[in-house]
C-alpha positions in Angstrom: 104.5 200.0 92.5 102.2 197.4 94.1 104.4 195.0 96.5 102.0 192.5 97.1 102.0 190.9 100.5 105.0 193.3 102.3 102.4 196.5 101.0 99.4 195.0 102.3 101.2 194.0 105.6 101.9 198.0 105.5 98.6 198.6 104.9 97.2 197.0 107.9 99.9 198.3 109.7 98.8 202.2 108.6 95.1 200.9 109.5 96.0 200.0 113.3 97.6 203.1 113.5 95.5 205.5 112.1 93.1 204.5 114.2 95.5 204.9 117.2 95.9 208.1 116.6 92.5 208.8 115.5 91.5 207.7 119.7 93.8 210.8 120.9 93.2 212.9 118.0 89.1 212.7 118.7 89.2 213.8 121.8 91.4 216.8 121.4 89.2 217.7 118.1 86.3 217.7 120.5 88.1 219.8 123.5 89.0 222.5 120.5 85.8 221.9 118.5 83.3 221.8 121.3 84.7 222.8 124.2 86.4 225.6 123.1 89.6 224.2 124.7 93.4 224.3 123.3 94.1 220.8 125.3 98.1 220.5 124.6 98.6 217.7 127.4 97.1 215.2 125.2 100.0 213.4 124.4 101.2 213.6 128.1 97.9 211.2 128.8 98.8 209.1 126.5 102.3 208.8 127.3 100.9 208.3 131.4 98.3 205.4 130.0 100.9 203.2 128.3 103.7 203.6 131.3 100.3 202.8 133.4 99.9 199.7 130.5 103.8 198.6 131.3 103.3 198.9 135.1 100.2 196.7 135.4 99.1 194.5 132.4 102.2 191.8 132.5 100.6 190.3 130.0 97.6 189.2 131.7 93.6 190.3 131.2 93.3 191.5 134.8 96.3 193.4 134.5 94.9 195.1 130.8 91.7 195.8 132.6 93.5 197.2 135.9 95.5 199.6 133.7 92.4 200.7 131.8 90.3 201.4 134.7 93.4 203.2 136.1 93.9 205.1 132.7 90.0 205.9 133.0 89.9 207.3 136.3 93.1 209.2 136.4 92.8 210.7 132.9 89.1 211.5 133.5 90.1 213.6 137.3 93.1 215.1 135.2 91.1 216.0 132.3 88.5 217.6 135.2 91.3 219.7 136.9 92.7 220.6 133.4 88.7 222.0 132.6 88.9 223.8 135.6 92.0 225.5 135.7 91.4 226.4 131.8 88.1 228.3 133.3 90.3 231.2 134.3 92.5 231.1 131.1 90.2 231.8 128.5 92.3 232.9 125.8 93.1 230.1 123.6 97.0 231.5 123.4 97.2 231.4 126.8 95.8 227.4 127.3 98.0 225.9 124.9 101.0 228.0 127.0 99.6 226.3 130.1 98.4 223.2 128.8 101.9 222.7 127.6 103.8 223.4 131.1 101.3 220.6 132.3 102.3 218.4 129.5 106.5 219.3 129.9 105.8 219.1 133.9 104.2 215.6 133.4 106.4 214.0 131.0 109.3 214.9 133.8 107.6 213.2 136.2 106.4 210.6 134.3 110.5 210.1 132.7 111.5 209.6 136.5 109.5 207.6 137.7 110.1 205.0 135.0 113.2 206.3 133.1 114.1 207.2 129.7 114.7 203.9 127.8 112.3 202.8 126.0 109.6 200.1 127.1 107.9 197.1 125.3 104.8 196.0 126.7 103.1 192.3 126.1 99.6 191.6 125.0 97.4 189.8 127.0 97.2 186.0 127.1 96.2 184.7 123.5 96.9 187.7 121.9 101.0 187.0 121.8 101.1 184.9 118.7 100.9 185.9 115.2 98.4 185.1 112.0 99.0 184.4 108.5 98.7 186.6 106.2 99.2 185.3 102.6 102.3 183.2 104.7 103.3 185.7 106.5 103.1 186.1 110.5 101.2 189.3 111.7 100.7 189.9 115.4 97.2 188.9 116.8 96.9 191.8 118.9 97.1 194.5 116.1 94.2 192.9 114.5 92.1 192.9 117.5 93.4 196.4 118.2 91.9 197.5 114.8 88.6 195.8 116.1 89.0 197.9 119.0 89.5 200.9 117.2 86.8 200.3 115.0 84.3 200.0 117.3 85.5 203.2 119.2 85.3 204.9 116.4 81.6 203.7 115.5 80.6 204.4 119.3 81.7 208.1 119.0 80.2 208.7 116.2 77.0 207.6 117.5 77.1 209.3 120.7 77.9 212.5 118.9 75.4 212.3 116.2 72.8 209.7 117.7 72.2 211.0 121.4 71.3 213.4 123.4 74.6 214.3 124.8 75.7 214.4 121.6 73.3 216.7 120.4 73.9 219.3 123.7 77.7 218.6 122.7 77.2 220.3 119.3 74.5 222.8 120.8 77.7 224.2 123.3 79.5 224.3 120.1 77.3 226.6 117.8 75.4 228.1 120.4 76.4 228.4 124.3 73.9 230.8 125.2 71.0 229.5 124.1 71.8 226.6 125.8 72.1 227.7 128.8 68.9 229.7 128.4 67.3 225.6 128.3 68.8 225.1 131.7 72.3 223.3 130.8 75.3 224.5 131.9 77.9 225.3 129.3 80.7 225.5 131.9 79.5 221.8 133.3 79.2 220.1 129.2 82.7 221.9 128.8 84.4 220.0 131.7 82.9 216.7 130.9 84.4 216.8 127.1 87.6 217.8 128.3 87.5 215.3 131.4 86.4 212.2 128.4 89.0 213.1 126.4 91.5 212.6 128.5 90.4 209.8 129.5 89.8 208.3 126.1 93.7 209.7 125.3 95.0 207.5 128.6 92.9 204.9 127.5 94.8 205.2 124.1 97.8 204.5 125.3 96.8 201.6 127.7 95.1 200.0 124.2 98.7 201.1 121.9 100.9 200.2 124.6 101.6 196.9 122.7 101.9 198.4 119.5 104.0 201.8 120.5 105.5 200.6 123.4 105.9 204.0 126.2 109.2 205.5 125.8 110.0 209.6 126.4 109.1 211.3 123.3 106.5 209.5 122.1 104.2 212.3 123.9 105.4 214.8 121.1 105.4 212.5 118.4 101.2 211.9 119.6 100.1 215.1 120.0 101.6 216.8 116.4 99.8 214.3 115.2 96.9 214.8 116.3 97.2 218.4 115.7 97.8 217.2 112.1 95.0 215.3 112.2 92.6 217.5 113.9 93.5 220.9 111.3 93.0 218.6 108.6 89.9 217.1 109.2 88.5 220.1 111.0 87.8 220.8 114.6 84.6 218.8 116.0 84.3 216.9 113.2 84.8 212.8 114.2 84.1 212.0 110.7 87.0 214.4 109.2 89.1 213.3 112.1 88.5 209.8 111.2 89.3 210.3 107.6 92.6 212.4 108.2 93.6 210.0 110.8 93.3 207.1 108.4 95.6 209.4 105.4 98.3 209.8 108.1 98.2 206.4 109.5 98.9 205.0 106.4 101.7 207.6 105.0 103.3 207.4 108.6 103.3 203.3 107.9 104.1 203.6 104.1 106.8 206.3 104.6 108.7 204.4 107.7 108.6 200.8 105.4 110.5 202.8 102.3 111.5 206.2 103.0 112.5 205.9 107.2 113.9 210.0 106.6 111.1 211.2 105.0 108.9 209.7 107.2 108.7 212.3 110.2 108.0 215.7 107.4 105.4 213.8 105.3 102.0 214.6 107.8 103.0 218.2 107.4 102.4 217.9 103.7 99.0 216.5 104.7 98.4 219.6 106.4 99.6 221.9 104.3 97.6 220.8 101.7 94.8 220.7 103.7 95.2 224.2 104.5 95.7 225.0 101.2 92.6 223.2 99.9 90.6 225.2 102.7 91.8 228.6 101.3 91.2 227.8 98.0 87.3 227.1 99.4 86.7 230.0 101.4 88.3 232.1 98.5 86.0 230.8 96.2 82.8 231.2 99.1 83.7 234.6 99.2 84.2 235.5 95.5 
């Protein structure tokens, strides 16, 4: 039953973090999608961007620039010596078994360094206070962060489906050999999707740091998610990431307001029946 203003508060709550997880969840549909990459160190980048976040923003614009330049750079020559490494694993049974030491080595590290309480990470200047929302206080950040998010989202999609890059992207996808027969290197478009995911999953968690502040865990809790999300909405697909990234935003958000021990099992109903609606398809393609 409708709530009124504590459901629409939820909502926009589900909203922001849909499209949170929709930032990681992109770039990992892409490694899988495109690529041809099972990238399970996602989460570990976006675990590394918002410790980065809590070590340099201090709630200033220089510091939130700092730590997304640093998230940039670092996630972009991680994600390049991920690609390259992956290049002699080519089984995709045998990346995620790698990819994951990489993640459980860097969460170590990472827990070390910074320890395993839980964080909480301030906003920039100006983005601290709170609007009203039919007289309630929501924070100013979140809002902006769904403009963010938005417009990341609207930028990927055209860069996949409204560029050139975009178009040798899905070229890799459907068809390596024929393009390298035009000159273009699968192996070198590979690399670069794996290396801008990355990136774009540190980025992630420098942007979320103030919404999911960085605390051990929160690595697993991204990445399942986005395996939810990218199964669902199918590999390669932005738009059908997009879409199921929305769904679990807002039954994460929904389920954690009024059902807090429900909420961690309800995506894998999204994904089971996605699966099951996919079965249902193919059996009827093939009938």
């Amino acid at each position: 039953m409708w709530n009124g203003v504590g459901d629409l508060i939820v909502a926009i709550d589900g909203v922001a973090y849909g499209l949170l997880l929709y930032t990681v969840a992109a770039g990992l549909s892409l490694c899988l999608g495109v690529a041809g990459v099972m990238q399970l160190s996602h989460g570990t980048a976006y675990l590394a961007g918002a410790y980065a976040a809590w070590a340099l923003m201090h709630g200033t614009w220089v510091g939130l620039l700092t730590a997304l330049a640093a998230a940039i750079v670092g996630g972009a020559a991680a994600g390049t010596g991920l690609a390259l490494l992956l290049e002699a694993v080519p089984r995709h049974l045998d990346q995620a078994l790698a990819t994951i030491g990489v993640a459980l080595v860097g969460a170590y590290v990472l827990t070390e360094v910074w320890g395993a309480e839980p964080l909480s990470v301030d906003p920039p200047a100006g983005l601290g206070g709170s609007v009203d929302i039919a007289g309630r206080p929501y924070p100013v950040y979140r809002m902006v962060f769904i403009v963010i998010g938005a417009g990341l989202a609207a930028g990927l999609w055209l860069v996949v489906h409204r560029t050139r890059a975009g178009a040798v992207m899905r070229a890799v996808a459907a068809d390596p050999a024929m393009v390298a027969a035009l000159g273009i290197p699968p192996r070198r478009m590979r690399a670069a999707v794996v290396a801008v995911a990355t990136a774009a999953a540190a980025a992630a968690g420098v942007l979320g740091a103030p919404v999911v502040g960085p605390s051990p865990g929160i690595d697993h809790t991204v990445l399942l998610l986005s395996l939810v999300i990218v199964v669902a909405g199918g590999a390669g697909s932005t738009r059908g990431a997009l879409v199921a990234a929305m769904v679990v935003g807002q039954i994460q958000t929904t389920a954690v307001a009024g059902w807090p021990t429900a909420a961690p099992y309800l995506p894998y109903a999204v994904l089971a029946l996605a699966l099951l609606g996919r079965f249902g398809i193919n059996r009827r393609r093939s009938a």
